[in-house]
Structure formats: C-alpha cells, structure tokens
N, C-alpha and C positions, 0 to 999 in steps of 0.2 A: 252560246256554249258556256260550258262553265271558264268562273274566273279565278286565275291564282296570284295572289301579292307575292311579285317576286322584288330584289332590290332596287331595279329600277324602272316600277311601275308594274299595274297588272299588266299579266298577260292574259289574251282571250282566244282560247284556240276555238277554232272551227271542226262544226261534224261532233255526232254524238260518238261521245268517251266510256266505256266500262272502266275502265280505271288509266291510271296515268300518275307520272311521276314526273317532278321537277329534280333535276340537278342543277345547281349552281356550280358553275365549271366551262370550261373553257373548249371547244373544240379548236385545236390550235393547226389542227392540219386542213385545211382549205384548197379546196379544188377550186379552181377557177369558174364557173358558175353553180357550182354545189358548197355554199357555205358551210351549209350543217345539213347531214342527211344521216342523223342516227336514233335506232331505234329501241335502245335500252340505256341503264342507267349509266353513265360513263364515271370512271375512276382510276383513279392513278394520275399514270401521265394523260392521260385523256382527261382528265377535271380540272384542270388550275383555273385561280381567279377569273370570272370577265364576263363570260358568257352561260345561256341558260340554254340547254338540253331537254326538250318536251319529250314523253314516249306514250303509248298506250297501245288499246284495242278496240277496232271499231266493233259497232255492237252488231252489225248485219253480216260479220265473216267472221267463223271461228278461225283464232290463231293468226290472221293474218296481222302482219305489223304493221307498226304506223309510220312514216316516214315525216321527219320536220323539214322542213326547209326557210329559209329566211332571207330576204331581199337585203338585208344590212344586219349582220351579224351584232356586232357593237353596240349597236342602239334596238336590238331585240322587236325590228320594227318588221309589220307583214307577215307574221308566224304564220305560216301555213301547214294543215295535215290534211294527208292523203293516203289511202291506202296502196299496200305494195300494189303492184299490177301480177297476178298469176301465172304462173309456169306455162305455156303451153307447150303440148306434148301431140305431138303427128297423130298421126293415125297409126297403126301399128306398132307405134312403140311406145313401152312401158316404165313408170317411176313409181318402183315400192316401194312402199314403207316397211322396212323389217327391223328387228333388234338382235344382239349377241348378247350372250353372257358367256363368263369363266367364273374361273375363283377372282379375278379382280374386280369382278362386278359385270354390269350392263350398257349398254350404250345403244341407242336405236340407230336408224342409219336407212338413209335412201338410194336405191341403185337404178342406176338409168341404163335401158338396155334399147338401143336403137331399134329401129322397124326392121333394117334389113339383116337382123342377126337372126341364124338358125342353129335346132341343135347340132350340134355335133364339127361346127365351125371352129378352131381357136382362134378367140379374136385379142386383143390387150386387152388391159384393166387401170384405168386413171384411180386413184384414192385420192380426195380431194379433203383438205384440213380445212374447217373454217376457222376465221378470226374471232378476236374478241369482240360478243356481242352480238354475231351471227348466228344464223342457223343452216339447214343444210338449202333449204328452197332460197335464200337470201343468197348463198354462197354461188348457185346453182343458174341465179337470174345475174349475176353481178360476172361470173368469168368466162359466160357463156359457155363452159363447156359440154352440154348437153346439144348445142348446134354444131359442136364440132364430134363429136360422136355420130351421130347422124349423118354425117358428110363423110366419115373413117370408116365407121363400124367396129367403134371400140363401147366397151361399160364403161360408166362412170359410178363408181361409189364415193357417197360424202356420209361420212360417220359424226352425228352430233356429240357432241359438250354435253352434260346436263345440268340443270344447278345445282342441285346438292353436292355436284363436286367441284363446283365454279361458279359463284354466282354472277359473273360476268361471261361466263360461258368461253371462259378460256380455257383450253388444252394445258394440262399440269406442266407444260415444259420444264420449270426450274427446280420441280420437286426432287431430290435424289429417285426416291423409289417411282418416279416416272421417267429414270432415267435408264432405266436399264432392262436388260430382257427377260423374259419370263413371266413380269410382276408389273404392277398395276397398266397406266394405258395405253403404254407399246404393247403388252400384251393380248388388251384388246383391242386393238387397229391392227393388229397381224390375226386376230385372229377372225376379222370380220373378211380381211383382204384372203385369210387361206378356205375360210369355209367358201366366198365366192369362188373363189378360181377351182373348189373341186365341185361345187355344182354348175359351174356355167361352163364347163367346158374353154376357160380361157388359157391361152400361151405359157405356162411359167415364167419365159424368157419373154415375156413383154409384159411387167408390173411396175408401175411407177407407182410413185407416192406425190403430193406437190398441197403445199398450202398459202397461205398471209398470216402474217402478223405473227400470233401464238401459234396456227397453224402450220407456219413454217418453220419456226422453230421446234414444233411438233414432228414435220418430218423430217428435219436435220436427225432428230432422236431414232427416228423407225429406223431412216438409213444408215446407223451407226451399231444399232441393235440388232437391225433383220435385214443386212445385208446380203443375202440368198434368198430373200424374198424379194424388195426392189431393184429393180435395174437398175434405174437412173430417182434422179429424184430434183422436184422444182421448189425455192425457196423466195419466196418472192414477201418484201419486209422484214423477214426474219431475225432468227440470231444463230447462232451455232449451239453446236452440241455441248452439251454440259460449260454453260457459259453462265449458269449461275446454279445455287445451290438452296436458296430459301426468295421469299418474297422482294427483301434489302436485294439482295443482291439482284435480283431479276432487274429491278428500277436500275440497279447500279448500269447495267450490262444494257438497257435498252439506252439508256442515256450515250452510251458509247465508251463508258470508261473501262478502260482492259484491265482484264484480270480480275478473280477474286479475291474477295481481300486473303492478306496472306498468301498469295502464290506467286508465283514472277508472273509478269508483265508480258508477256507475247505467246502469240497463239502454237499450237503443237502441230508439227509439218506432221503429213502422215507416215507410217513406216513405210519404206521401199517395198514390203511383203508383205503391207496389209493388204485387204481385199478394197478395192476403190469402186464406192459406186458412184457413176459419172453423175456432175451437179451441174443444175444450170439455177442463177441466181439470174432478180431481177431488185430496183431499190431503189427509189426517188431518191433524188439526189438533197431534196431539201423536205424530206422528213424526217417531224419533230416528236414524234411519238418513238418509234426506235430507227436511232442514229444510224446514218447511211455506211459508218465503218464496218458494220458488222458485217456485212455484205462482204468486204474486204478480208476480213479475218474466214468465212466460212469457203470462201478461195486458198486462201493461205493455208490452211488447214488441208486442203484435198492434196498439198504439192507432194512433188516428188520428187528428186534427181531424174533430169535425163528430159524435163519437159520443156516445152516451149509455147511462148505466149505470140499472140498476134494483137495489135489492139486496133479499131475500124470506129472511126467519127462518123456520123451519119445524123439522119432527118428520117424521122416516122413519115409517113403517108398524112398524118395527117397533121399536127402543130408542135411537136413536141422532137429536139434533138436526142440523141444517146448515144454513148459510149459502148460499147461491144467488145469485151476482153475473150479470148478462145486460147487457151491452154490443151495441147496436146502433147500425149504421151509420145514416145521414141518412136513409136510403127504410126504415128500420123492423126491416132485416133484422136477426137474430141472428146478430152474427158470432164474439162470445164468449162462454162460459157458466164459468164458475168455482164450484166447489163445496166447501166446507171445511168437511169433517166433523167434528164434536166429538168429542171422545173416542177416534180411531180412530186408528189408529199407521201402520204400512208395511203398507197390506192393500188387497184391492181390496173396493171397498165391495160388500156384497149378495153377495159369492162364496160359494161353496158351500164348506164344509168340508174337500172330497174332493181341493181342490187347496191348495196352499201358500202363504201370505200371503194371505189370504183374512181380510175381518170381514164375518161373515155379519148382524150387526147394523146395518149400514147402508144407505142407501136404495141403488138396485140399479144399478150403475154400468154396467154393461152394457148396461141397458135405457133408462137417461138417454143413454148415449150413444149409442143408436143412432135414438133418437127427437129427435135433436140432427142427427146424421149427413141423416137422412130430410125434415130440415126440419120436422119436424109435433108441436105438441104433445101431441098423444096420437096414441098411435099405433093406427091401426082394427084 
C-alpha cells in the first residue's frame, strides 16, 4: 500500500486507498480495546501532540469509510484499515435517503421506518444528532438505534452535517445564529422533524430529539428553541444551550470552564413558568474531549423549586459502574435523569463497535434513553 513519512517513521497502511489523509494529533479519548477508531480529519481538541490519525475511502465501496485501528497507539505500531461493516436493514423495513431545504439552507437526512409500521398508525419519532466527524449510517451502526425501532415500532431520523458548513461535520452549536429559532439549523432540524411527523402519520406527543458530542449539544439547542416540538430530549457528551458563543469559546466550554468570558460564572436555573422539556443526560466520567461538568451544568439548568433528586450507584450488565441521578417534579414525574459513567471517555455508552465513539462496555444508552423518552421504567 502506499507509504506516508510521518514523525515517527513511515506508516504503511493496508488495502487499496482513493485518497486519505494524515493527521498528526492525538486521539486522547481511548476506549479500552479501541485505541483509535476515527474516520475523518480530527481537530481541536481532538488533535494534540502524539498520535497519527489515518482516514480515507476504499476504492471497491462508494462513500463507505475507513475505519483505523491500532494495537499500540504510541508507538503507531499495526495500523490497520478496514472497511465499515453496512447497515443491515430486515425485510420490510425501510432507510431513505431524503434532503430538506428552507431559507436557511439544506441538509440531507436518513429515516428509518421499521417493518411493522403501517399507514395510518401513530407511532414516535427519535431525531438522532450525530457527532463530530460522523455521519448518519456511522451514527446509525454505533447506537443501535435502528434495532431498537424494530423492536418498538418507532421512526428513526438522523439528519447530516455538511461540509461546507462544517468541515468536521459538526453541528453549529456555539454559533449565535444557530442558536436560536426560526434561522439557521435549528430551523432545519425542526423542520426536517415537522415535515416527517406530517407525512408519516407519527404522535406529536411522542418526538424526541437525542445526540453526542456536537450533536448533543445540538439538541440541548432544538430543546430550548422548539420546545412544542420535542418532548423529551437525550444528551449524551454534550454541553448546554448557549454555552458558548464563537469558536474560542466552544474550546473554552468543552474544556469545562464555566461561563463565557464576561458573564458570571454559574449556570441559569430555569424559570418556575418556563416550559420544561424532560432531559436525560449520559457522560463518561473520564472524558477528555468535552469535560464531564457539562453534564452537570445541563442538570442544573433544567431545576426548579419544588424538585427532588434520588441518586442510585449501580453496575452495567456488563463491566462498566455508574451513577444515576433522577430529578423529579412535585407530582412525581421524572423530569431529569443524569447518568455518569465510570471509566468511559467520549463514547456512547452500550454502542456497538461497527460505529465510531462507541464503549460497548457501558450500560446501553440507547435503551435508557428511550425508556426515559416513553415514560416507563421497563419497557414491555
């Protein structure tokens, strides 16, 4: 294969390349047997000193990404690529490719509609944000929840990023004017979530929103801006709503340092009379990309006179303990769920391997949150 002089020593990847890029940079969030498993150019906090980041496209799959992986991070030793493994999708049930446009622009977007959905059913609607560096099929394989639709008989839409308005393919979060409603891309993620729910025949009263990373940060914004639109909403890595306001500051705010410059220091409790939409957060406890406080602050933020907290130490199913904070209003209900997983870095808990930032070691964030979403603590 071809060979690149990188600082410490070529590297020679495997399998034929269309193209490919080297970063020099760091992946500093480390999964336990997934050193580096990323498939575009890493930057920001994602790049410091140390480490080298391979990406490309193999030349026998259009569009499919490449995935690295490495036996010893450090020493750049055993680079291996492989292609993602493909979606599969049952029998009877469907994953379109469709686009939206407004006055703020376009965004394409894939919708999953289970086998045993019929017309004239109302069923929910998941909108799934992906992170930086993802896409919707990446996002799709990684939180599983296109098996869990199947199993409910809810939609799933995952609305992409593009590059030309993110060349990391992050969600504008920290932008003012993606901050707010009507205008740039809160207004097209409500308006990709309203054009479904008036063709599919789904619930009004069952629309969530949930993302990683920038993606959750992203829905922190929908549910702040189109609160009559989501019910509930899932944040998993994220940061809160208007938690920064230009590029500086984003870095500032994923690092963990509160506030923006010039404003005081601690987060804004909600009004008694705002409209609350229930949140359930999830956050490795020891990730280094965006600081595990913010998870704290986007709690902090939903309170209200009159609530009360529970908090539950526990053990996933499978190697990974967690935290479990459950905030409930005065009549009982669950309006916030907080989960801090030990051990886990920038990953979504319980993901499957076959997508990107994923720790498959943790209790299954997908399934917590949609039995959160549903109201029910187990779900039948």
């Amino acid at each position: 294969g071809p060979e690149i002089d990188a600082r410490r020593g070529p590297l020679r990847l495997a399998g034929p390349i269309v193209e490919a890029t080297i970063v020099l940079g760091a992946f500093d969030d480390v999964v336990d047997d997934q050193p580096v498993r990323e498939v575009r150019p890493l930057v920001g906090a994602q790049a410091v000193a140390g480490v080298v980041a391979v990406i490309g496209r193999p030349v026998d799959r259009e569009g499919a990404a490449i995935v690295v992986e490495a036996d010893d991070v450090l020493g750049l030793d055993a680079l291996r690529v492989r292609p993602r493994k493909p979606l599969e999708i049952p029998e009877g049930a469907q994953y379109l490719s469709r686009s939206y446009a407004c006055a703020a622009g376009r965004r394409s977007y894939k919708l999953y509609v289970p086998s045993g959905h019929h017309a004239g059913e109302r069923r929910p609607l998941v909108v799934m944000l992906h992170g930086g560096t993802q896409d919707a099929d990446d996002f799709a394989a990684g939180t599983r929840m296109n098996d869990l639709a199947e199993e409910h008989g809810f939609l799933v839409a995952y609305p992409s990023q593009c590059k030309s308005a993110n060349p990391s393919l992050c969600w504008n979060w920290f932008k003012p004017e993606d901050q707010v409603r009507g205008t740039g891309e809160p207004s097209i993620i409500a308006g990709i979530t309203s054009e479904i729910v008036a063709e599919r025949d789904i619930d009004p009263q069952r629309v969530f929103v949930a993302g990683l990373s920038a993606g959750g940060a992203m829905a922190s914004v929908m549910a702040a801006t189109y609160p009559e639109i989501y019910t509930a909403v899932g944040v998993h890595s994220g940061l809160p709503y208007r938690s920064a306001t230009d590029v500086a500051s984003a870095f500032t705010a994923m690092r963990g340092d509160a506030g923006l410059p010039g404003r005081q220091r601690k987060s804004r409790r909600a009004s008694d009379h705002a409209l609350r939409v229930r949140t359930i957060v999830f956050h490795g406890d020891v990730d280094h990309i965006v600081h595990p406080s913010n998870a704290a602050k986007i709690v902090e933020a939903q309170a209200k006179d009159g609530d009360s907290v529970e908090r539950v130490e526990a053990r996933a199913s499978t190697s990974r303990t967690y935290t479990r904070e459950i905030t409930r209003d005065p009549t009982g209900i669950a309006v916030v769920e907080q989960w801090s997983i030990h051990g886990s870095g920038h990953a979504w808990s319980g993901g499957s391997p076959n997508g990107t930032y994923t720790d498959p070691h943790g209790p299954d964030a997908s399934r917590e949150m949609l039995r959160f979403f549903l109201r029910h603590e187990v779900m039948e």
